[in-house]
N, C-alpha and C positions, 0 to 999 in steps of 0.2 A: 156568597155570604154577604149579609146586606150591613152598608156600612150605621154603626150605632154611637150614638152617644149618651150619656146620661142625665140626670136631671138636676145636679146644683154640684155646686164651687162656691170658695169664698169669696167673698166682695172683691180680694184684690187680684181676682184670678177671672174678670168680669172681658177682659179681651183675649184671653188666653186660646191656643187650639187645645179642648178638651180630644186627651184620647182614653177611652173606655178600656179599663183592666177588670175591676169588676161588678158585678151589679149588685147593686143595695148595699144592706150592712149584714156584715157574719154576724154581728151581736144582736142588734134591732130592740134591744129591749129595755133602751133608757126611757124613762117614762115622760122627758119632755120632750122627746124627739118627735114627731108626727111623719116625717118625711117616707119611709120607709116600710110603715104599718102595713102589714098584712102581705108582705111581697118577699119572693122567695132569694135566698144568697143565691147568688152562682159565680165562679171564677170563668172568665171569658177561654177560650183555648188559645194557644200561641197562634196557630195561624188564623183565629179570628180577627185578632192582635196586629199582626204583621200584616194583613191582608188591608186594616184599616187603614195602618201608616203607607204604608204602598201606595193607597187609591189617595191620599191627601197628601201625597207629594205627586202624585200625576195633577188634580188638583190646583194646586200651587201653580204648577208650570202652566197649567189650562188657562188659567184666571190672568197670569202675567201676559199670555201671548193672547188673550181676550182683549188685553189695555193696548195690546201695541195693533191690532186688529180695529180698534174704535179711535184710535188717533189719540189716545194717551200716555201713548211712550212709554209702558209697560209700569206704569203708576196706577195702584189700585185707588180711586177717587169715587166721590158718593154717586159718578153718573156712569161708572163700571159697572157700582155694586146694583144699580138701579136696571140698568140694561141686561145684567146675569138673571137673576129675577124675573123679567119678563121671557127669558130664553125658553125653548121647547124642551133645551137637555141639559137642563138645571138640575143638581142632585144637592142632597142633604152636604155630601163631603166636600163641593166646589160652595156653596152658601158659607162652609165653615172654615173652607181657604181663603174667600175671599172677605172675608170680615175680619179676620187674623192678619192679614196682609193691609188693610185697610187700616188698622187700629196701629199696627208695627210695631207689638210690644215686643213681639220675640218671644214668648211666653206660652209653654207649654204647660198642661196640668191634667194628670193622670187620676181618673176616675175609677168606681166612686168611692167606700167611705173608706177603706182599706185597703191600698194600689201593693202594699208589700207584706201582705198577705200569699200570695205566690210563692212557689220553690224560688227559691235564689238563682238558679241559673236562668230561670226562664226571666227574671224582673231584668237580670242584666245582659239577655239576649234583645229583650223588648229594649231595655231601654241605649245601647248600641246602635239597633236599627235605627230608632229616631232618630238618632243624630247624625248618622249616617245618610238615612233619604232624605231629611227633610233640613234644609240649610237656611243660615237663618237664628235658629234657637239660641235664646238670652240666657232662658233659664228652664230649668225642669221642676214642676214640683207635685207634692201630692197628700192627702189625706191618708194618716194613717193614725192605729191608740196606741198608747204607752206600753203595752203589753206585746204587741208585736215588736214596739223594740229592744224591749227588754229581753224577746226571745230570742231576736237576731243577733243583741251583742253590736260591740263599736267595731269591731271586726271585718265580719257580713257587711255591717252597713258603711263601711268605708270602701266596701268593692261595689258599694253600691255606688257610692257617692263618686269611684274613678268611672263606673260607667256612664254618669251622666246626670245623676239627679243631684239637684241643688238644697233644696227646699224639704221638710215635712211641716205639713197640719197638723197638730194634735188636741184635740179636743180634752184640756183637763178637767176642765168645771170647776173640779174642786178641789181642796187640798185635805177635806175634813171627812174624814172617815166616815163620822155617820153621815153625812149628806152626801157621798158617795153610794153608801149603803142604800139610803131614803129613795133616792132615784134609778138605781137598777144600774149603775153605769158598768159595773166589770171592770173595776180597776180600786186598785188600793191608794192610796197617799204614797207609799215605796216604791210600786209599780209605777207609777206616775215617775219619783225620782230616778230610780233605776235606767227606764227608758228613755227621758229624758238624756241623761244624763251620756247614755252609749250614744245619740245623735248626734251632742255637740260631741264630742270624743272622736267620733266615725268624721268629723270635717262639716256634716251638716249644719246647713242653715235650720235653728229652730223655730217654729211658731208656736205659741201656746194657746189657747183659747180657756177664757173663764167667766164664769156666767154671772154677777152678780145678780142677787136675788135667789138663787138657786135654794138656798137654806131655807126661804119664807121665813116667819115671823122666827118658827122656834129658835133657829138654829143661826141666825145672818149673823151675830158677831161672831162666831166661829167657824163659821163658813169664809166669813173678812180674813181672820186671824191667824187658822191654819195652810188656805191658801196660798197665803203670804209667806206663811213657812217652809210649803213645798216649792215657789217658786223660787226663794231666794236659795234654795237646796241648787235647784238646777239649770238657775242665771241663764232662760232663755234668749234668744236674741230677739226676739220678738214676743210681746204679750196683749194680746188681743180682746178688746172686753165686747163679751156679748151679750146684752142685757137680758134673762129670764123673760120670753110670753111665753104665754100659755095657749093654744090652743084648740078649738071647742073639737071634742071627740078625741082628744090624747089622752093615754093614760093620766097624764098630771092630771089632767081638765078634772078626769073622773076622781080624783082624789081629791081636788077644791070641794066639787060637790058634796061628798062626805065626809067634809070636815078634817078630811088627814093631810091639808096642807092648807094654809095662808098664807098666800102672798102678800108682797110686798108691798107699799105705795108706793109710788113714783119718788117719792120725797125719801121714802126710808130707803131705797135703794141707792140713790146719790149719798145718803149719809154712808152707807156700806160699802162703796164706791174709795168713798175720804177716808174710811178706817184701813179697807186695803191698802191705801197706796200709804199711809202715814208705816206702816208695818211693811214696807217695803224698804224703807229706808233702807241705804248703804247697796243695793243692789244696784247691780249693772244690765240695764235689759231696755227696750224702748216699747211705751205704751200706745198703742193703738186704737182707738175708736171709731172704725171703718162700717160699721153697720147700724142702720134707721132704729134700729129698737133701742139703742144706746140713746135715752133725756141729752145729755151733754154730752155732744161732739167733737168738742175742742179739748177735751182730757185727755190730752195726746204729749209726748215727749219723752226725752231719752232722760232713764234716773241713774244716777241719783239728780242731775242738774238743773231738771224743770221740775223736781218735784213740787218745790211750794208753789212756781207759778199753775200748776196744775190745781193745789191746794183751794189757792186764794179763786182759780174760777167757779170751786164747789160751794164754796163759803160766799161768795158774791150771790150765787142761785138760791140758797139757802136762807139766805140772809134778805130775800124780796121778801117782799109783801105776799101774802095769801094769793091777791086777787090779779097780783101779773105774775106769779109762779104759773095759775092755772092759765092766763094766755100763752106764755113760753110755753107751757108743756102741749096745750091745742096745738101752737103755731109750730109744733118741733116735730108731732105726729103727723100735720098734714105736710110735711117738708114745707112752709112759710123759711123755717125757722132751720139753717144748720150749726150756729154757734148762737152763746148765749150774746155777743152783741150785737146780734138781728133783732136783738126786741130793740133797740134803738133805734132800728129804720124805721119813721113814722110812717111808711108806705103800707109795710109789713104787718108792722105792730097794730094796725087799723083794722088789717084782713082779719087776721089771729083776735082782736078783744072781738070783731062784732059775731065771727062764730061762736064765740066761747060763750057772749052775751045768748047766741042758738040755742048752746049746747044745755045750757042750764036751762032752758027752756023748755024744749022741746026734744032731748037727748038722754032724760033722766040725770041730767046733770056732767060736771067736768068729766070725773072718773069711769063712767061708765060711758062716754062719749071716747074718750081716749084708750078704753079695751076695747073698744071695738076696732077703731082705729088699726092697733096693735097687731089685731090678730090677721089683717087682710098683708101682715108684711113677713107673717111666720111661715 
């Protein structure tokens, strides 16, 4: 059985050892998703499973007695990983020990869109073994929807949570029924609470993910407004903002084209952005802005207690001039730019005005230079 991995993890899951549960998505049918189109579910088999964590804890040990074999006293260092690499019996699963060991987060993450989707006995036979072969591990985590947990119950998912898993992903988006609706996601505002809600109950750590922009023109104050309502429902421990792209050949995409959706501007989405968090108040959750599609990167903090410092960075952005908005927002697409006081670096700020002075040139202008941009990072 050949060892596999899958194709994507969250940003904070970028050193982690991916291990493959299932492939693609049982649902696949949100309409801003692109990742998944056209490619069929399957749940991997247990001894797929176990066959994988076996060969990457042989693996591990290969890679350790590699460093103490090249005179680096069993430290995985970049002239290890560099030397494995040119070897003759290099495999996918010794690349993915040796990168994991390299990085040293500890950090395991169970792919792909739905890891607890699985009979129960098998997630916490998998998830045993892991911790069992593979020594080392900080944390466990994994992408799953609200609707799985809400099936599982805090119950299920506290046997889950003694076998080993630390962590869920949950993709909310939204809190607002019809923009739930609008995009196909398969989940209610209740379901969303519900589920939620058994994870922190079951011990788990929560993530929540939500999309500003989701709603486009029609619907983004209430898209803002009820979001906010389901989150302060289920006081994640974590809430993760991912900014709405679009793109080209997604079903959204095909909906801009015909008029059954408008997006957002760059500008009205930071204002959608200030309206969530102002309607968060009183919550207890910490805010995240861990990925490039997110304008402002630094709208991060634990609330209620940075809320206004949070506040006052949107309102500072908001509050520029026209013509270095559009440099921050070039300088932010092409990563110049990761917080909003890089436009102060005059080194930076030089790079960022003299593209943008390009972009309107020769790029049909800011906005349509910065969708393009957007779309090579979705």
């Amino acid at each position: 059985m050949p060892f596999e991995q899958g194709p994507i993890r969250p940003p904070n899951e970028a050193y982690s050892l991916l291990i493959r549960i299932t492939r693609n998505c049982s649902w696949n049918r949100c309409v801003f998703c692109p990742v998944y189109k056209g490619e069929k579910f399957s749940r991997r088999s247990e001894s797929e499973i176990l066959n994988d964590i076996q060969e990457l804890s042989e693996a591990i040990e290969w890679v350790k007695e590699f460093s103490w074999r090249t005179g680096e006293g069993g430290k995985v260092t970049r002239n290890v990983i560099e030397k494995i690499i040119t070897t003759d019996f290099v495999t996918e699963a010794k690349l993915a020990a040796a990168t994991w060991l390299y990085y040293g987060s500890g950090t395991v993450f169970l792919q792909d869109s739905d890891a607890l989707i699985l009979p129960q006995k098998q997630i916490i036979k998998i998830l045993e073994e892991l911790r069992r072969r593979i020594p080392g591990i900080t944390r466990v985590t994994c992408y799953t929807r609200s609707c799985t947990l809400m099936r599982k119950g805090s119950k299920a998912l506290e046997e889950i949570k003694m076998a080993g898993l630390d962590r869920v992903h949950v993709g909310l988006e939204s809190g607002s029924a019809k923009v739930l609706e609008l995009v196909k996601k398969g989940e209610t505002p209740q379901t969303h609470i519900e589920g939620g809600r058994a994870a922190i109950e079951s011990g788990l750590e929560l993530s929540e993910y939500v999309m500003p922009g989701l709603g486009g023109v029609q619907f983004s104050k209430e898209h803002a407004i009820q979001t906010a309502r389901v989150v302060k429902e289920i006081s994640p421990h974590f809430l993760r903002l991912r900014s709405l792209g679009i793109r080209s050949g997604s079903p959204l995409f095909e909906m801009v084209k015909k008029n059954q959706f408008h997006p957002l501007h760059d500008d009205e989405v930071v204002r959608e952005i200030r309206t969530l968090l102002e309607n968060l108040s009183g919550t207890k959750t910490v805010i995240v802005s861990d990925h490039i599609l997110n304008l402002l990167g630094d709208i991060e903090g634990k609330l209620p207690d940075d809320l206004n410092t949070m506040i006052v960075r949107i309102d500072s952005y908001l509050g520029m001039e026209k013509s270095l908005r559009e440099i921050y927002r070039v300088g932010r697409r092409l990563g110049i730019f990761q917080t909003l006081s890089d436009i102060n670096d005059p080194g930076k700020r030089e790079i960022a005005e003299t593209i943008t002075s390009k972009a309107k040139l020769k790029h049909g202008g800011v906005d349509s230079f910065c969708a393009r941009l957007i779309e090579k990072y979705i």
